[in-house]
Backbone as CSV, one residue per row, in Angstrom:
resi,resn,N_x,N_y,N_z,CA_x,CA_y,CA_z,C_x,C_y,C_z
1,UNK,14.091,-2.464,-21.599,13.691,-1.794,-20.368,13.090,-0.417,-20.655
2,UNK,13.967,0.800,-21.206,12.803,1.913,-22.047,11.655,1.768,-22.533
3,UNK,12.054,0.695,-23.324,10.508,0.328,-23.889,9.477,0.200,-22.887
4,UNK,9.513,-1.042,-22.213,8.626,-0.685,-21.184,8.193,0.150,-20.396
5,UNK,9.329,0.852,-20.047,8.782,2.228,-19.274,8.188,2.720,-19.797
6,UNK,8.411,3.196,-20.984,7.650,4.165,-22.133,6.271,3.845,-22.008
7,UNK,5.708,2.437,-22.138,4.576,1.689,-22.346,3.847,2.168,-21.045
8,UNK,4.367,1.916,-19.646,3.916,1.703,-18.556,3.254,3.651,-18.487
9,UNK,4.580,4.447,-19.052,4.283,5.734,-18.755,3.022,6.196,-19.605
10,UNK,2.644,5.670,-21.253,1.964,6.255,-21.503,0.520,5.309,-21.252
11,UNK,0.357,4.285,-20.472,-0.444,3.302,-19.625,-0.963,4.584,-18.440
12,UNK,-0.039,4.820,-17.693,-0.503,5.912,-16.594,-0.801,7.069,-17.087
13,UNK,-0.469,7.227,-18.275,-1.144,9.110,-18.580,-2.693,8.412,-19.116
14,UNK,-2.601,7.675,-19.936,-3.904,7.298,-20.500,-4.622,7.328,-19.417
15,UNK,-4.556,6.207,-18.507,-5.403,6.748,-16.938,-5.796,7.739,-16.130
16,UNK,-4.701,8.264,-16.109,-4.859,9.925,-15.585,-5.972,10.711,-16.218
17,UNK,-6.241,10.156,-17.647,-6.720,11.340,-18.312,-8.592,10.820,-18.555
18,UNK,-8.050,9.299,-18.452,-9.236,8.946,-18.083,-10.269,9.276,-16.904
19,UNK,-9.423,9.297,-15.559,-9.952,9.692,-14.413,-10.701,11.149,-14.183
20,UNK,-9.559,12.018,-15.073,-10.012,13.562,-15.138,-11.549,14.176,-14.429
21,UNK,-12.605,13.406,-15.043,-13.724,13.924,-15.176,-14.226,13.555,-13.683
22,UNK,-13.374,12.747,-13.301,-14.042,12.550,-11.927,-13.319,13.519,-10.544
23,UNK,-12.645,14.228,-10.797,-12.172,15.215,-10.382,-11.452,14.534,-9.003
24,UNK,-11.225,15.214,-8.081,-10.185,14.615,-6.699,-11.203,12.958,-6.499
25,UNK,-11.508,12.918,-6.940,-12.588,11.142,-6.447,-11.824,10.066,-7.721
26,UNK,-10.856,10.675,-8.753,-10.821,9.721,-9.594,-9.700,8.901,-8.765
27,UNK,-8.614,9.680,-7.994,-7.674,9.454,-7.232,-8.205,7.975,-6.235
28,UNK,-9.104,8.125,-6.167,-10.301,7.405,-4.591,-10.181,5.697,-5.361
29,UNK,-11.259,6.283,-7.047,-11.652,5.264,-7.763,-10.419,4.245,-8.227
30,UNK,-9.408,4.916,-8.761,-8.102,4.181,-8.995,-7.360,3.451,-7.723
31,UNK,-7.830,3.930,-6.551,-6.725,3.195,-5.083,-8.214,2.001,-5.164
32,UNK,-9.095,2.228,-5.159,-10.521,0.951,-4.754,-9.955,0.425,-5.868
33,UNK,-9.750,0.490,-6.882,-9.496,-1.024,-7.766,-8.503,-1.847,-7.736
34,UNK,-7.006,-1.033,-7.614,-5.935,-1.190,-6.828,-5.981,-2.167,-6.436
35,UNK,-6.696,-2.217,-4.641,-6.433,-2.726,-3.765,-7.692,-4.114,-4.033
36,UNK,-9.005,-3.848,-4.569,-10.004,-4.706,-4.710,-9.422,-5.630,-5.642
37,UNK,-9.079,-5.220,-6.572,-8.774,-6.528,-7.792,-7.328,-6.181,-9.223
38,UNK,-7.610,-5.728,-9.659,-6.761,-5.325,-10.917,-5.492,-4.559,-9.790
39,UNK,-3.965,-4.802,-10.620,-3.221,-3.957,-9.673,-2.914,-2.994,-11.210
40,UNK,-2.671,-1.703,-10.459,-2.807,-0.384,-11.253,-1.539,0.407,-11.384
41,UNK,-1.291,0.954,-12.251,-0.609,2.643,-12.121,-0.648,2.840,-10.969
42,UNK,-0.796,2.927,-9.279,-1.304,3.629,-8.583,-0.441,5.107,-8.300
43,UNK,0.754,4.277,-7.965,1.403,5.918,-7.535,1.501,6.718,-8.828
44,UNK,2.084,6.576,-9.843,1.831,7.047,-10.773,0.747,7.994,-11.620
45,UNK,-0.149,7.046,-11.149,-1.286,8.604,-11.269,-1.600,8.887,-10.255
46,UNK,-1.367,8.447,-8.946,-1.418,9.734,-7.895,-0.446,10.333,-7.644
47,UNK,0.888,10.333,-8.291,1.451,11.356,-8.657,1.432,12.195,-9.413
48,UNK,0.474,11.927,-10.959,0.299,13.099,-11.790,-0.876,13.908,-10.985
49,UNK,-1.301,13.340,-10.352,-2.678,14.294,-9.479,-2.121,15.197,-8.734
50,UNK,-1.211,14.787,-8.164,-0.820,15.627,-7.151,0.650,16.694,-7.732
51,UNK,1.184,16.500,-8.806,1.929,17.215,-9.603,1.311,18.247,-10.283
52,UNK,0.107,18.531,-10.447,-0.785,19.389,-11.283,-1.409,20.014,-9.708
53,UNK,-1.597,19.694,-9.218,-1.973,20.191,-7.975,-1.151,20.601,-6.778
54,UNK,0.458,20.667,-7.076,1.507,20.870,-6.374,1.177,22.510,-5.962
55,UNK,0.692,23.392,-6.275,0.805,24.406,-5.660,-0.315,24.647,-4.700
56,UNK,-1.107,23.785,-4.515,-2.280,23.925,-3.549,-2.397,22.908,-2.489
57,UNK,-1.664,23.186,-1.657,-1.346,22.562,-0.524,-2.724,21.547,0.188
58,UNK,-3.349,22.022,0.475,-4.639,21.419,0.813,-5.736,20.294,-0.405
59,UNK,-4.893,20.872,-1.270,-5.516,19.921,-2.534,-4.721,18.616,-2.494
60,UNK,-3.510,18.822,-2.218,-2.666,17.769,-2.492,-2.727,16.700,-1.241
61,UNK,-3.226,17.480,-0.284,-3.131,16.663,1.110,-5.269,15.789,0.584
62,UNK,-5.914,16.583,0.267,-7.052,15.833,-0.137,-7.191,14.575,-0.885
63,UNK,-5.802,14.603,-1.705,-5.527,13.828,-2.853,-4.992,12.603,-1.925
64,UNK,-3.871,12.938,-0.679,-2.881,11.723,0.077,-4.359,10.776,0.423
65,UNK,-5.497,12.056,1.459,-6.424,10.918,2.304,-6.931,9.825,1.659
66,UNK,-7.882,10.629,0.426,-8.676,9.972,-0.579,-7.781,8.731,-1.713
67,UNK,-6.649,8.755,-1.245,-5.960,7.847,-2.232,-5.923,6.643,-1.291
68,UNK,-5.366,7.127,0.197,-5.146,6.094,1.476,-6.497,5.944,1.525
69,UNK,-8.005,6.352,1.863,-9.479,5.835,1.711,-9.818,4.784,0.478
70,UNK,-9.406,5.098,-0.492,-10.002,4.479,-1.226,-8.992,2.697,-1.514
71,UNK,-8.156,3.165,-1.062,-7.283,1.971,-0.691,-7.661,0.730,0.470
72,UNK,-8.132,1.853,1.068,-8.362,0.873,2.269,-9.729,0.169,2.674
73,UNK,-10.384,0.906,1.886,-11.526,0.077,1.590,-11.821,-0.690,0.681
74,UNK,-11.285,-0.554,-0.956,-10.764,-1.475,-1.868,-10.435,-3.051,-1.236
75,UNK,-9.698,-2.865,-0.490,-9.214,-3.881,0.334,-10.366,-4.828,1.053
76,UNK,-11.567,-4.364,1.328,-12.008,-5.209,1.901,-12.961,-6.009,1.497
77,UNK,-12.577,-5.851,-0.142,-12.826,-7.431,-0.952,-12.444,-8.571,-0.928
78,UNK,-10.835,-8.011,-0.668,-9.879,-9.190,-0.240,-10.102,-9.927,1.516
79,UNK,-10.751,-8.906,1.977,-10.653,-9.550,3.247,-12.305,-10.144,3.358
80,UNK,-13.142,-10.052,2.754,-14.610,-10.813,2.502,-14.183,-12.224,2.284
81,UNK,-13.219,-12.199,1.173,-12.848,-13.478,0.668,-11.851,-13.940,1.661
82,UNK,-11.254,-13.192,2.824,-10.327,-14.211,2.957,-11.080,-14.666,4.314
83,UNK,-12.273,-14.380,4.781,-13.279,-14.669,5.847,-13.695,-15.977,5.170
84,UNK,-14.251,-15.729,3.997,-14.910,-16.821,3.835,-14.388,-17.860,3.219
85,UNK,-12.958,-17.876,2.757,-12.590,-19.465,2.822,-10.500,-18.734,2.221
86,UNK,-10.608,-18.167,2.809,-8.741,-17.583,2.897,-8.288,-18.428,2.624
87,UNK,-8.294,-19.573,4.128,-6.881,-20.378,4.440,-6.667,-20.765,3.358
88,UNK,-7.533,-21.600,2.664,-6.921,-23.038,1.310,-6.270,-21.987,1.038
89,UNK,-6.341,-20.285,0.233,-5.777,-20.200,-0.415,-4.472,-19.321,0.046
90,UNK,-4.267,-18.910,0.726,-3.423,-18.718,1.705,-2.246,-19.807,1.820
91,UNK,-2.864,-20.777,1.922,-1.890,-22.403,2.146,-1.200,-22.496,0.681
92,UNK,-2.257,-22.428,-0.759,-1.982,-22.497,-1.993,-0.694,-21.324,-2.260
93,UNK,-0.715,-20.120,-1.471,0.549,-19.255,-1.565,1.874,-19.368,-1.120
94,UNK,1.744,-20.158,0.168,2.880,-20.428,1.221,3.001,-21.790,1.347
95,UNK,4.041,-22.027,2.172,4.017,-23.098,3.285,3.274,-23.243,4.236
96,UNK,2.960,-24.763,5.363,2.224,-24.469,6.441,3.346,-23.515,6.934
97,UNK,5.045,-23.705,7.039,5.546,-23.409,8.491,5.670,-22.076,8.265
98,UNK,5.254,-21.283,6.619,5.500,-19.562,6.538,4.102,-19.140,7.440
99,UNK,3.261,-19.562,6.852,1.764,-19.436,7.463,1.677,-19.097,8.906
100,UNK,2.460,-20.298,9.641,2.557,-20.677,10.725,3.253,-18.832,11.774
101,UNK,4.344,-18.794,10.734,5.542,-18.217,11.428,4.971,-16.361,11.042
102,UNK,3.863,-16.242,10.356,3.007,-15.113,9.699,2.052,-14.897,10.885
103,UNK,1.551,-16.058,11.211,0.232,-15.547,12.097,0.758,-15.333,13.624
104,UNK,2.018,-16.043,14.141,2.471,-15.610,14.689,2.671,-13.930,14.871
105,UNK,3.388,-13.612,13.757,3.457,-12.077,13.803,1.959,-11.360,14.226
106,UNK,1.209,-11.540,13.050,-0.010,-10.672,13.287,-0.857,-10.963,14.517
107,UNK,-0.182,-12.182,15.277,-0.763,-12.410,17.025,-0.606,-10.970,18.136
108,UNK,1.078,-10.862,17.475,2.014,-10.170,18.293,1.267,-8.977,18.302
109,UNK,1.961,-8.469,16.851,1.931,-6.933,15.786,0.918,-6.718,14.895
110,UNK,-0.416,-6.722,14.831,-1.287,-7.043,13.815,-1.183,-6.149,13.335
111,UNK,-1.429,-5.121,14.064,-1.181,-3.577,13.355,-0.292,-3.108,12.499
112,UNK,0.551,-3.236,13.136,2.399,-2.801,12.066,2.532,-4.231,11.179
113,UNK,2.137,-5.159,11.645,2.278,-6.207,10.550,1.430,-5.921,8.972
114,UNK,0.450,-4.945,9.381,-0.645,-4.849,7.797,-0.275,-3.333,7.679
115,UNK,0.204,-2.519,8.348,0.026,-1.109,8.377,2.212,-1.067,7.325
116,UNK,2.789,-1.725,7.606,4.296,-1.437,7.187,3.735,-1.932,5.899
117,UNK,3.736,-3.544,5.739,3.450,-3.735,3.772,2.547,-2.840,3.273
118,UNK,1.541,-1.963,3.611,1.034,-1.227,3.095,1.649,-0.175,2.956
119,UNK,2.859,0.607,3.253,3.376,1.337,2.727,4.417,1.636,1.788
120,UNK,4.661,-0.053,1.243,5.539,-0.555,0.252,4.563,-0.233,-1.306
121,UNK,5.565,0.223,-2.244,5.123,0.377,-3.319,4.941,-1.224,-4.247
122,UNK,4.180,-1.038,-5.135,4.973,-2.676,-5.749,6.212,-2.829,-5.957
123,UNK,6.683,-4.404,-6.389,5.965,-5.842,-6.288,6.065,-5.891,-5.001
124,UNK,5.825,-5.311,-3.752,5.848,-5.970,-2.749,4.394,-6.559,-2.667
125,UNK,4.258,-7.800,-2.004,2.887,-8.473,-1.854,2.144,-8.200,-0.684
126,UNK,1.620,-7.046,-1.174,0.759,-6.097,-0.338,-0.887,-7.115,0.136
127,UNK,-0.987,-7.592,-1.148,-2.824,-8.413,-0.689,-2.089,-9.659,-0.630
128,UNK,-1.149,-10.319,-0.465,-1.111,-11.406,0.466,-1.111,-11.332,2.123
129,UNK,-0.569,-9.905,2.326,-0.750,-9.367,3.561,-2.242,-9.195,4.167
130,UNK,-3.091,-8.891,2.888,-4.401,-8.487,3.563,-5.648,-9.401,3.561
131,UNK,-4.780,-11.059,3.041,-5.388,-11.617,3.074,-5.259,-12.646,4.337
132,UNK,-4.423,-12.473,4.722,-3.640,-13.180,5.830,-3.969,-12.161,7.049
133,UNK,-4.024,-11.263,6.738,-5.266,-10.495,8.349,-6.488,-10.809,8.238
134,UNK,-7.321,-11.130,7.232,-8.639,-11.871,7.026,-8.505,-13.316,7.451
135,UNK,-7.858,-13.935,7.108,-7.590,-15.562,7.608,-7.416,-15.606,9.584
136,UNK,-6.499,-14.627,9.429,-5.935,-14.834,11.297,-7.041,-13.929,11.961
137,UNK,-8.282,-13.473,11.604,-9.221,-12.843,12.453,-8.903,-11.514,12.843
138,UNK,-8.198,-10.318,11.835,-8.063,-9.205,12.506,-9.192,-8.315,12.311
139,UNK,-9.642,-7.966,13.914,-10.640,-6.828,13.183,-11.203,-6.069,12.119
140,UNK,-12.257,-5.917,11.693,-12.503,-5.349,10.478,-11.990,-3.520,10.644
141,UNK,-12.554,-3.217,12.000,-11.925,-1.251,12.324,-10.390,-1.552,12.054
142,UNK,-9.854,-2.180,12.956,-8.041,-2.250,12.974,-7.645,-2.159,11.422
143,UNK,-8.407,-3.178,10.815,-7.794,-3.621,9.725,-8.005,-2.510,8.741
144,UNK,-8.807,-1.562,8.374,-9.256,-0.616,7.721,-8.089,0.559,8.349
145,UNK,-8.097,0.992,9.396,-7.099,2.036,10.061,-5.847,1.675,9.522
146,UNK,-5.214,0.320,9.744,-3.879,-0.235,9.214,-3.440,0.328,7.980
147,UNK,-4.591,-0.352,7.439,-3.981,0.231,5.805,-3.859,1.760,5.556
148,UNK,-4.965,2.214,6.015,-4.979,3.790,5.874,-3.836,4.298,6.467
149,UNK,-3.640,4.124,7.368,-2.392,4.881,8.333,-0.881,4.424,7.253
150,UNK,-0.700,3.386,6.820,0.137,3.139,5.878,0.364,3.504,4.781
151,UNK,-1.318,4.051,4.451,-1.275,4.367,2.789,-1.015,6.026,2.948
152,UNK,-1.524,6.524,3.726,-1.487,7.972,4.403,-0.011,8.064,4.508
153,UNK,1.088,7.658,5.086,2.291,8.086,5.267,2.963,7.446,3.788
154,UNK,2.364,6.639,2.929,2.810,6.038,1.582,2.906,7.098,0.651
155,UNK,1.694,7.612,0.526,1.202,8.777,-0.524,1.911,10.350,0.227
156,UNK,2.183,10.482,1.044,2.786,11.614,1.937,3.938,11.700,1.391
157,UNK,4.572,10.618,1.835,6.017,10.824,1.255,6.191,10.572,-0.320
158,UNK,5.481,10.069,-1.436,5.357,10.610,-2.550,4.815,11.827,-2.872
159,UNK,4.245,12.214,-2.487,3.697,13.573,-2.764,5.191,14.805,-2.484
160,UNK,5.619,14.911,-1.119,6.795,15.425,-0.989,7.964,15.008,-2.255
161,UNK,8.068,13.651,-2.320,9.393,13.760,-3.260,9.203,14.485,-4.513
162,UNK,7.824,13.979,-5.076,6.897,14.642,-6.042,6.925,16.347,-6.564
163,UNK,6.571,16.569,-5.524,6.591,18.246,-5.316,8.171,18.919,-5.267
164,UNK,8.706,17.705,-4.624,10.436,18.256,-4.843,11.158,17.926,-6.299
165,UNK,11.432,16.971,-6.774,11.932,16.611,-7.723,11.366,16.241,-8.639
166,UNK,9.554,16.135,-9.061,8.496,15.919,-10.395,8.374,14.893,-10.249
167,UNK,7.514,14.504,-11.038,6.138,13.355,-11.613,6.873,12.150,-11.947
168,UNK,8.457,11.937,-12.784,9.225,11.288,-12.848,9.846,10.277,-11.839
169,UNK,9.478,10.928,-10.116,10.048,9.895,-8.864,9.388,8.726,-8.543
170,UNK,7.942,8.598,-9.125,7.786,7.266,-8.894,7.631,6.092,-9.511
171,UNK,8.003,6.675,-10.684,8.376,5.104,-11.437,9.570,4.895,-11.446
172,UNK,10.675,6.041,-10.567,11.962,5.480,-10.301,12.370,4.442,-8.849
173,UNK,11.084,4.987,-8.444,10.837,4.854,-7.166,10.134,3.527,-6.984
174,UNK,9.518,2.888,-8.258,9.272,1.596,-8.955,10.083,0.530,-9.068
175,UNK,11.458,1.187,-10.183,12.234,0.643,-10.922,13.024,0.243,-9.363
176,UNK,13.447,1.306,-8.567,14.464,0.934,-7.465,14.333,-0.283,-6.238
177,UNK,12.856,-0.202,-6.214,12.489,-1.202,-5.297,11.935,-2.490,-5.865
178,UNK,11.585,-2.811,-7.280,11.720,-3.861,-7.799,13.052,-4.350,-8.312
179,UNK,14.236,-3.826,-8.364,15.861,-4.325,-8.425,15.639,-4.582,-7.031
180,UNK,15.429,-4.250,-5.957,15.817,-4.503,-4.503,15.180,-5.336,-3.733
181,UNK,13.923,-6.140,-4.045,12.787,-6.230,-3.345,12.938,-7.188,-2.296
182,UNK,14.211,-7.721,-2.073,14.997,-8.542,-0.889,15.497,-7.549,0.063
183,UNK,16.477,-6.425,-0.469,16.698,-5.658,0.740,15.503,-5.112,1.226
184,UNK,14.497,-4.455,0.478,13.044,-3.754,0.871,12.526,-4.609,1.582
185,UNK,12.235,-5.614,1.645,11.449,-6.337,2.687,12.492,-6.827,3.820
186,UNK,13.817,-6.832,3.936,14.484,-7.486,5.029,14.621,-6.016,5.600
187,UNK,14.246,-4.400,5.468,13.886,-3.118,5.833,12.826,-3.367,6.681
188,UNK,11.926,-3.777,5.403,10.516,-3.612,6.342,10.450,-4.833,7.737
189,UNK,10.799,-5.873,7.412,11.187,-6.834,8.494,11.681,-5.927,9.570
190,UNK,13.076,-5.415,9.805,13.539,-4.696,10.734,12.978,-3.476,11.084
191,UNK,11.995,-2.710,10.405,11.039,-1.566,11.088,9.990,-1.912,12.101
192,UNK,9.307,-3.359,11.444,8.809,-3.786,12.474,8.980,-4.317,13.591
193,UNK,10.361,-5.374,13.606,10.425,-5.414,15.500,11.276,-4.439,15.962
194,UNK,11.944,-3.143,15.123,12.378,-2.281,15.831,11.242,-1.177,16.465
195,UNK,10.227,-0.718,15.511,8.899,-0.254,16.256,8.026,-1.239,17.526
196,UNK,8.179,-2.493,17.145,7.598,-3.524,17.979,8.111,-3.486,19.592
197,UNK,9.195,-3.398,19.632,10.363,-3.685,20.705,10.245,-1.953,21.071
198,UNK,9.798,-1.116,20.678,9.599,0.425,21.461,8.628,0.519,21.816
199,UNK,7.407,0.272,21.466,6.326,0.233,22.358,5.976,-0.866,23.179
200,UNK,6.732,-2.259,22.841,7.224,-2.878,24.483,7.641,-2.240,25.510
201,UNK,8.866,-1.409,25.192,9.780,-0.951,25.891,8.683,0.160,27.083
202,UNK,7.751,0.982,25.620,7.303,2.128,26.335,5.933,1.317,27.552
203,UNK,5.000,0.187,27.118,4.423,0.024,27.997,4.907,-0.631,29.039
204,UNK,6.233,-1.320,28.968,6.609,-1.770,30.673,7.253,-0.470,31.135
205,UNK,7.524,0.530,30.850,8.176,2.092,31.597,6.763,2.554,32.222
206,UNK,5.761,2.178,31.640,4.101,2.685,32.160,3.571,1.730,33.480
């Protein structure tokens, strides 16, 4: 297990240092590949970005958008492909009756259904999510805002732990939610119909 970390850590500095030259945009370039194809270091080097940049408040918040932008448009490789022939593979991932009991949700909640897995770090299966809003017809605006608004409060709250306790919190922050990744998603399950069931609540009070 060290070992690997070790590997993974000097995997993300090598990156970091690669990105360098591209200055606050390398942050952008690493979330577009991310989310388009290869899965990456991500928090990891957008935590060393924003650890070197911890005393400049406005730098670091440049670093959250452009990490949530470049994420969220990354993404809409996955959703090209999942327009133009998703389902088979969608079906090839799941069951019909998960499929079934999925599009249901994103009928309901499309929003919080793509906007919550996007604020999960890995292994959660973030582009099975975003391929399954391409299959069930979610807007291309919605679907772009979703992620952003997810990746925006994702990178927020790394950046804070970041700035509080160092560069070290998110590959613990890795390690903790890949031991857990049953309780983490039966979380994220319950954020969503507990957010779901409040803005029910709030539009029948309207």
């Amino acid at each position: 297990m060290k070992t690997l970390k070790h590997l993974y850590e000097r995997y993300s500095n090598a990156i970091f240092h690669l990105l360098q030259p591209l200055g606050l945009f390398g942050v952008f370039a690493m979330a577009f590949v991310d989310s388009a194809a290869l899965g990456m270091p991500l928090d990891a080097t957008v935590g060393a970005y924003i650890w070197v940049a911890r005393h400049e408040l406005l730098r670091v918040a440049a670093l959250v958008l452009l990490a949530a932008a470049g994420s969220a448009l990354g993404s809409t490789v996955l959703y090209w492909i999942g327009k133009k022939g998703g389902e088979a593979l969608l079906h090839s991932r799941m069951t019909k009756a998960r499929a079934a009991r999925m599009e249901a949700w994103f009928e309901r909640h499309e929003f919080l259904a793509l906007m919550l897995p996007s604020m999960l770090p890995p292994p959660a299966p973030f582009k099975l999510f975003v391929l399954s809003a391409a299959v069930f017809q979610m807007h291309y605006a919605k679907f772009l805002f979703s992620i952003f608004a997810g990746r925006v409060l994702r990178f927020l709250i790394l950046a804070v732990l970041i700035i509080r306790f160092g560069p070290q919190v998110s590959s613990m922050l890795s390690t903790l939610f890949h031991k857990h990744l049953g309780w983490s998603l039966a979380v994220l399950a319950a954020g969503v119909v507990l957010i779901a069931l409040f803005f029910r609540r709030q539009r029948r009070a309207t």
